[in-house]
DSSP file (Angstrom, degrees, kcal/mol; ACC not computed):
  #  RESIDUE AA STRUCTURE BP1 BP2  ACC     N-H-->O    O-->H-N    N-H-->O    O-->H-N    TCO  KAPPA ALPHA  PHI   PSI    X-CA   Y-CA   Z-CA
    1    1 A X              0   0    0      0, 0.0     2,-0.3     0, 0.0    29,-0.0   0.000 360.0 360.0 360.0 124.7  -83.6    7.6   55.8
    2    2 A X    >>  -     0   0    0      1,-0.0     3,-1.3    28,-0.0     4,-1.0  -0.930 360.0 -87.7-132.3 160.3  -85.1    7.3   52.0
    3    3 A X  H 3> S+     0   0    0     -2,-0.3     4,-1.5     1,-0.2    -1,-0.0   0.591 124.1  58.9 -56.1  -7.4  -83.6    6.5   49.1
    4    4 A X  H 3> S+     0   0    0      2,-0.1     4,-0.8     1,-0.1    -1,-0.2   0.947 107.9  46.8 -53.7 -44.7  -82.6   10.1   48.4
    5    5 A X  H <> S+     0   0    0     -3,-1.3     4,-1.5     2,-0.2     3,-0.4   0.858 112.3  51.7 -64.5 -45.5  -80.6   10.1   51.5
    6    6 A X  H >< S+     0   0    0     -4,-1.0     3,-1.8     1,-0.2     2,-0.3   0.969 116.1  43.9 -46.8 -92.8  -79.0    6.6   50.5
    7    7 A X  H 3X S+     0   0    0     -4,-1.5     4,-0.8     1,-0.3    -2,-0.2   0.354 108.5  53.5 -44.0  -7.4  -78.2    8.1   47.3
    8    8 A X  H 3X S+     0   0    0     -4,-0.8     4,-2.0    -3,-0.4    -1,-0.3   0.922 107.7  51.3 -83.4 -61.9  -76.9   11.3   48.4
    9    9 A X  H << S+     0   0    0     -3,-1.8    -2,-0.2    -4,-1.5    -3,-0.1   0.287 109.2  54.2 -73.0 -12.3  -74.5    9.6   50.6
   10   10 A X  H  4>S+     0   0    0     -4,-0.3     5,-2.1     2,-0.1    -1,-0.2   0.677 104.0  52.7 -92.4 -42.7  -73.2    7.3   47.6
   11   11 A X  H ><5S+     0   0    0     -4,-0.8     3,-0.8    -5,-0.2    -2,-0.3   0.891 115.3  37.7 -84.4 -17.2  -72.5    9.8   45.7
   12   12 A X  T 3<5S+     0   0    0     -4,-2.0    -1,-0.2     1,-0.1    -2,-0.1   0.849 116.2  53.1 -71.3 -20.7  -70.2   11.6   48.6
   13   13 A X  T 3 5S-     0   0    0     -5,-0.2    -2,-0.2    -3,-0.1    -1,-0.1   0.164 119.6-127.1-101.4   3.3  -69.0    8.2   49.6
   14   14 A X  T < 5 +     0   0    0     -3,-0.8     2,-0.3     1,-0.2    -3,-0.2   0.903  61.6 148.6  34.3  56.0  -68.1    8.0   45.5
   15   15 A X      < -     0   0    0     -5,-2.1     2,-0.4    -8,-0.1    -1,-0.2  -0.857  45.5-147.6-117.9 139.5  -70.2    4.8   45.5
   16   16 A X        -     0   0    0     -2,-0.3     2,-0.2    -5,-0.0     5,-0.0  -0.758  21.4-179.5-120.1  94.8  -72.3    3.4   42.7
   17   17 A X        -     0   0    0     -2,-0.4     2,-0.3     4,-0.1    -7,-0.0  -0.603  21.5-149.9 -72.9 131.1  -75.3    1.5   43.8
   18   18 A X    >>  -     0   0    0     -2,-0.2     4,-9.7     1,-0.1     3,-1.1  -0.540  43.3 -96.4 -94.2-168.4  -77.8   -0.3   41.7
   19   19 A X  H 3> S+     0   0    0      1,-0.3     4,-1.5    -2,-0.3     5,-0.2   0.886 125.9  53.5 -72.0 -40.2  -81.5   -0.3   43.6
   20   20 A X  H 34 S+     0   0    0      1,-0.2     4,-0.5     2,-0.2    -1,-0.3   0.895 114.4  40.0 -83.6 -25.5  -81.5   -3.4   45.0
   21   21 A X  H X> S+     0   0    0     -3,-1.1     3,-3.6     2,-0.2     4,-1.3   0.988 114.9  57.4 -65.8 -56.3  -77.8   -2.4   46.8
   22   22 A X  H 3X S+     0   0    0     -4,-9.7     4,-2.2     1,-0.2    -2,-0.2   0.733 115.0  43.3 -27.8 -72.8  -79.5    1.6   47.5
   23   23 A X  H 3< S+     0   0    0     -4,-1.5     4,-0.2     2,-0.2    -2,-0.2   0.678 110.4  45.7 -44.1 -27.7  -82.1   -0.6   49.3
   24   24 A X  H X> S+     0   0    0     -3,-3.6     4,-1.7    -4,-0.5     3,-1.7   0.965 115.6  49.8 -70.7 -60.5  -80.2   -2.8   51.0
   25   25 A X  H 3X S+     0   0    0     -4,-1.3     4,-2.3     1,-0.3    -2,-0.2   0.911 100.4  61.3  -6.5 -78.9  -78.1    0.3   52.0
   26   26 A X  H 3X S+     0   0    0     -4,-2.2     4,-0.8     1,-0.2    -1,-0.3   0.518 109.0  52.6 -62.9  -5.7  -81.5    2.3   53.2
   27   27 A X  H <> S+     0   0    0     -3,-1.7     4,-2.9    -4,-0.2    -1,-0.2   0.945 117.1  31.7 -59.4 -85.4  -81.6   -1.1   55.9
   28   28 A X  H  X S+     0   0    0     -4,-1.7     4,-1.5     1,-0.2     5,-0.2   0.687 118.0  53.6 -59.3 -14.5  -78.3   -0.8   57.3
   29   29 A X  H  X S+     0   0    0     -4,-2.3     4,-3.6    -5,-0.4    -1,-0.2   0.957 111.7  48.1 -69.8 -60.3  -78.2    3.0   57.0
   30   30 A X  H  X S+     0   0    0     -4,-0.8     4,-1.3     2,-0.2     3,-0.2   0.849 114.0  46.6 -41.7 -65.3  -81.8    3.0   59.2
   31   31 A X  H >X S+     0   0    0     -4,-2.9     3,-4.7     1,-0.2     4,-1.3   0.838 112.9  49.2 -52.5 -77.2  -80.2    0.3   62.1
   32   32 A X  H >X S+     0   0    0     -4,-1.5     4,-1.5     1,-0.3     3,-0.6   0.715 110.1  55.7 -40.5 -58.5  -76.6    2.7   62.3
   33   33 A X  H 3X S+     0   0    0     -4,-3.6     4,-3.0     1,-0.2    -1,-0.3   0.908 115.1  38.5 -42.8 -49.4  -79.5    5.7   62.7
   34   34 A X  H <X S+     0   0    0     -3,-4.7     4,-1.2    -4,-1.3    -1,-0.2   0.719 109.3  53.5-108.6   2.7  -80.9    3.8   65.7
   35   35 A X  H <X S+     0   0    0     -4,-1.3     4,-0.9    -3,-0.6    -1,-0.3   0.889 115.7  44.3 -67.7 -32.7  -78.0    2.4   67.5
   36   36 A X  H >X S+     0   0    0     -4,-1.5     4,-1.8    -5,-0.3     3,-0.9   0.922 107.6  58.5 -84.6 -26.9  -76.7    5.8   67.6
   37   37 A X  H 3X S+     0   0    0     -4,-3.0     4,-0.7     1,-0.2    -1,-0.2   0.966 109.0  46.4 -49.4 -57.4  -80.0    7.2   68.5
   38   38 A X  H 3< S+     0   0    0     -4,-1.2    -1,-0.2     2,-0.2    -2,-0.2   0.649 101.0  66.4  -6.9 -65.3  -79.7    5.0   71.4
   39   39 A X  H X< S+     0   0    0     -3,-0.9     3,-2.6    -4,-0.9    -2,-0.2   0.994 101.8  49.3 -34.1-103.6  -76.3    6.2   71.9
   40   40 A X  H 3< S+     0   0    0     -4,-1.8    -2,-0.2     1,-0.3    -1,-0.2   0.339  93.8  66.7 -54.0  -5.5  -77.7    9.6   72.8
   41   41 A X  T 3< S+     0   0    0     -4,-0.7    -1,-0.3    -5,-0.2    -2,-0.2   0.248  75.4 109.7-108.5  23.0  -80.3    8.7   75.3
   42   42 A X  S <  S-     0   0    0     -3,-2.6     2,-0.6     1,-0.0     0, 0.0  -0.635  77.3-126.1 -55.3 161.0  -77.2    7.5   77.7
   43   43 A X        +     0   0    0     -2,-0.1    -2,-0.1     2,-0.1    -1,-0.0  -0.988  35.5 175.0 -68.3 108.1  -77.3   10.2   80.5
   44   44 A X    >   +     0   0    0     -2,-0.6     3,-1.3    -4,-0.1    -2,-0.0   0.076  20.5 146.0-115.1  31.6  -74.1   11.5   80.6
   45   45 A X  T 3  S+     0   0    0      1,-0.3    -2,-0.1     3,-0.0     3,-0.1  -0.236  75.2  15.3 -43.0 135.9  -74.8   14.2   83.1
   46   46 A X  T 3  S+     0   0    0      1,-0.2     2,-0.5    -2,-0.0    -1,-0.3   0.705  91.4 133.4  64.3  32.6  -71.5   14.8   85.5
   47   47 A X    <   -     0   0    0     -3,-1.3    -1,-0.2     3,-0.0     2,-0.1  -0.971  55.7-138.8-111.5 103.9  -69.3   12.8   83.0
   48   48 A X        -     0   0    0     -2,-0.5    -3,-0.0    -3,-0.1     0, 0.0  -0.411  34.7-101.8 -92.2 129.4  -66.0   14.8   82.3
   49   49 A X        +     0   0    0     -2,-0.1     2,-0.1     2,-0.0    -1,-0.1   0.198  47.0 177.3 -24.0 162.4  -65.1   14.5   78.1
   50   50 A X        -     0   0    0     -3,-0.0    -3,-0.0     1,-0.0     0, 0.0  -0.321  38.1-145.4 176.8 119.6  -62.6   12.2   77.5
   51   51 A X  S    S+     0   0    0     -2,-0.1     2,-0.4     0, 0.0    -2,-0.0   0.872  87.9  50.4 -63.5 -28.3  -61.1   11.0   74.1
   52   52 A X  S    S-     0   0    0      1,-0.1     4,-0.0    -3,-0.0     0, 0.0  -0.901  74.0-134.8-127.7 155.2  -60.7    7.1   75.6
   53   53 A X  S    S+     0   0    0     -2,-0.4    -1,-0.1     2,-0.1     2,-0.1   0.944  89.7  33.2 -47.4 -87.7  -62.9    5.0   77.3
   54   54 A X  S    S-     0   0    0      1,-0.0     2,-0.4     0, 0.0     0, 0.0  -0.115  87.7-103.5 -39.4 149.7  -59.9    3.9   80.2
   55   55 A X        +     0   0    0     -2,-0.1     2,-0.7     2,-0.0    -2,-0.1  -0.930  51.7 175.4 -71.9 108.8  -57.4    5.6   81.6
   56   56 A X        -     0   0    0     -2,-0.4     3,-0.1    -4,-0.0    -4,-0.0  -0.868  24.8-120.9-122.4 110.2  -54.1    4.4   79.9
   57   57 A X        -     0   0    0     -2,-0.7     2,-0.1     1,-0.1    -2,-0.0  -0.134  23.0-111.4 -78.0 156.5  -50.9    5.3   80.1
   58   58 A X        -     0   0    0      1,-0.1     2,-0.7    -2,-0.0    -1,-0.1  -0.300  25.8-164.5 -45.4 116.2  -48.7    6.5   77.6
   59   59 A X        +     0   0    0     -3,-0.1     2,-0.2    -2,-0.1    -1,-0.1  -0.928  23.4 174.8 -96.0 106.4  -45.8    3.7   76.9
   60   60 A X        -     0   0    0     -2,-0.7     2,-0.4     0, 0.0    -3,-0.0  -0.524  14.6-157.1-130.4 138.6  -43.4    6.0   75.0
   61   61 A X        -     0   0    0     -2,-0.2     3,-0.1     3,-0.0    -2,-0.0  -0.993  29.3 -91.1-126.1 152.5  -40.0    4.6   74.0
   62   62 A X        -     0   0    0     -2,-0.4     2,-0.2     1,-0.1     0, 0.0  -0.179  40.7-115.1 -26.2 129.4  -36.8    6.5   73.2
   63   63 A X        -     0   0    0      2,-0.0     2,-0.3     1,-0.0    -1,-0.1  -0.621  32.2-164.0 -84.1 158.6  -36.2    7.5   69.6
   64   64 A X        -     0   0    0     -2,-0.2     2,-0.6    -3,-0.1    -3,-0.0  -0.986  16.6-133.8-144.4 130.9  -33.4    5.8   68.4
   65   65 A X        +     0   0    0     -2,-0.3     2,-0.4     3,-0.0    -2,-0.0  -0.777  34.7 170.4-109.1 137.0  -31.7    7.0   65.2
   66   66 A X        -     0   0    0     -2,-0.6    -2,-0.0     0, 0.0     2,-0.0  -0.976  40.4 -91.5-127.8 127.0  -31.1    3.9   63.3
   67   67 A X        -     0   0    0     -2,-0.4    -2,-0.0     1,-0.1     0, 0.0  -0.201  41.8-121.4 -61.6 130.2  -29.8    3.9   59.3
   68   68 A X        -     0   0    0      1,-0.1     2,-0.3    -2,-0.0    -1,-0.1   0.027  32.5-108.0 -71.4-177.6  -32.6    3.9   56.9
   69   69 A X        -     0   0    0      2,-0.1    -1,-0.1     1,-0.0     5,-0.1  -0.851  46.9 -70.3-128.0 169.1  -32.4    1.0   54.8
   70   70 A X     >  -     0   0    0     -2,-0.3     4,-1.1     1,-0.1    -1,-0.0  -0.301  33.6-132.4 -53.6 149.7  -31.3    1.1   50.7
   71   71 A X  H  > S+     0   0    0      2,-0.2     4,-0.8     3,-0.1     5,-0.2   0.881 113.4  61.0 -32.4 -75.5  -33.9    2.7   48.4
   72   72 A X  H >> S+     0   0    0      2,-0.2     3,-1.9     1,-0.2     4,-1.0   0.809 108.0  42.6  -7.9 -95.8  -33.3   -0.3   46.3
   73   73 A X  H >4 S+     0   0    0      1,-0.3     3,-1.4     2,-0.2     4,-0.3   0.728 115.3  53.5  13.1 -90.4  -34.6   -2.5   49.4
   74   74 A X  H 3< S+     0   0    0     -4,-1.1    -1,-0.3     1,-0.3    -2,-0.2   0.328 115.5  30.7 -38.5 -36.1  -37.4   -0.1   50.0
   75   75 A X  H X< S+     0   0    0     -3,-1.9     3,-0.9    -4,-0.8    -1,-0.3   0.397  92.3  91.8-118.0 -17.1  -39.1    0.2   46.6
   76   76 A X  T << S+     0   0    0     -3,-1.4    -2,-0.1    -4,-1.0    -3,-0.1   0.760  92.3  48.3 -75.5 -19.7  -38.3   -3.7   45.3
   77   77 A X  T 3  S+     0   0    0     -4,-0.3     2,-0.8     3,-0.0    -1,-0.3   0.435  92.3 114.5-107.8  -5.3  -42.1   -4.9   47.0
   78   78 A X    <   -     0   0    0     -3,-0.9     9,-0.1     1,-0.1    -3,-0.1  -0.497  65.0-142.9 -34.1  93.6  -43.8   -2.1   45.4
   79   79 A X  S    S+     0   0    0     -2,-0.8     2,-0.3     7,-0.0    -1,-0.1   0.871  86.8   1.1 -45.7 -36.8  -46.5   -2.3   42.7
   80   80 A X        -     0   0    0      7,-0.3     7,-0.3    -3,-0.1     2,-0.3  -0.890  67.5-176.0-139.3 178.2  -45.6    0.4   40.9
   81   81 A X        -     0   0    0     -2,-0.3     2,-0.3     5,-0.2     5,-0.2  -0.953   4.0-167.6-171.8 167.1  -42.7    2.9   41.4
   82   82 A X  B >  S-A   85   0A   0      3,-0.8     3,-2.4    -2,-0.3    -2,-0.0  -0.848  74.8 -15.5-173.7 117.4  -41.7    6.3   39.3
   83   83 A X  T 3  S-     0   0    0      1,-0.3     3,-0.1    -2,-0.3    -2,-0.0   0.504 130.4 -54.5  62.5   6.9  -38.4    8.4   39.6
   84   84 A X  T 3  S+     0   0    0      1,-0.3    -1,-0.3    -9,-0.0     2,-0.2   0.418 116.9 101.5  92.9  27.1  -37.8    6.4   42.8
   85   85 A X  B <  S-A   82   0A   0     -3,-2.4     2,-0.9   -10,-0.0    -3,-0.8  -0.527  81.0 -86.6-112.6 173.2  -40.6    7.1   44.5
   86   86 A X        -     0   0    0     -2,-0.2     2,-0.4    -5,-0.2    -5,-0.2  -0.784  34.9-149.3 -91.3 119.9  -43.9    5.2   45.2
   87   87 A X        +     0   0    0     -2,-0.9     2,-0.3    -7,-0.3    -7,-0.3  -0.717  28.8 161.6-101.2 146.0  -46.4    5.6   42.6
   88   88 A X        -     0   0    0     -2,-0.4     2,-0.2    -9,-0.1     3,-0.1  -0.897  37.4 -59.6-143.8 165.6  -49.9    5.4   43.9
   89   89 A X        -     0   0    0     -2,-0.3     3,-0.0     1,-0.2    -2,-0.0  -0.352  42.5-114.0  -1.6  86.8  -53.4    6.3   43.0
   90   90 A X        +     0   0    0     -2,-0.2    -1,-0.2     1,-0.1     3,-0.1   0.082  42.0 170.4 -18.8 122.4  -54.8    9.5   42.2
   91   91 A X        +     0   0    0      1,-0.1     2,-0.5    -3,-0.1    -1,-0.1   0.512  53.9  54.2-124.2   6.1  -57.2   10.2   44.9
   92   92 A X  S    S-     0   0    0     -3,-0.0    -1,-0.1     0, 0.0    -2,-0.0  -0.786  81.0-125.3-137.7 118.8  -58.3   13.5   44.8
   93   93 A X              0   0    0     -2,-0.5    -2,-0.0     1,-0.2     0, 0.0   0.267 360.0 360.0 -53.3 172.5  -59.9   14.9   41.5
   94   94 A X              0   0    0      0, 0.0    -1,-0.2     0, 0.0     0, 0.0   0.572 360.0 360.0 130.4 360.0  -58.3   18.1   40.1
């Protein structure tokens, strides 16, 4: 990990570091490198995939159609609000 890599990874992560952060960054980046390195010398030979850790079972409830509550209601704890909607924060340029 060098400070290109740091800085590559600020600017995808739409971060602005000054040097001392990058370096402090190029730290934490290098320990996350070697836990995961770590990670990957488990032998997981005869170990079937599995998105979770545990076996869990689903607890699913009935949907239940229930009356939405007034717009009014709904929008009064908003920060901002526009044509009755929620206004929020550009997040994708364009």
């Amino acid at each position: 990990m060098t400070d290109i890599d740091v800085a590559q990874l600020a600017v995808l992560a739409k971060l602005r570091l000054d040097p001392d952060a990058a370096e402090e960054a190029v730290g934490h980046v290098r320990r996350l490198l070697d836990r995961f390195a770590a990670i990957q010398g488990v032998d997981t030979a005869g170990v079937a995939p599995s998105p979770y850790p545990l076996e869990i079972p689903h607890r699913l409830r009935p949907d239940l159609v229930e009356p939405a509550l007034p717009l009014a209601e709904v929008l009064q704890n908003a920060p901002a609000t526009r044509a009755g909607c929620f206004a929020v924060p550009r997040v994708v340029d364009g």
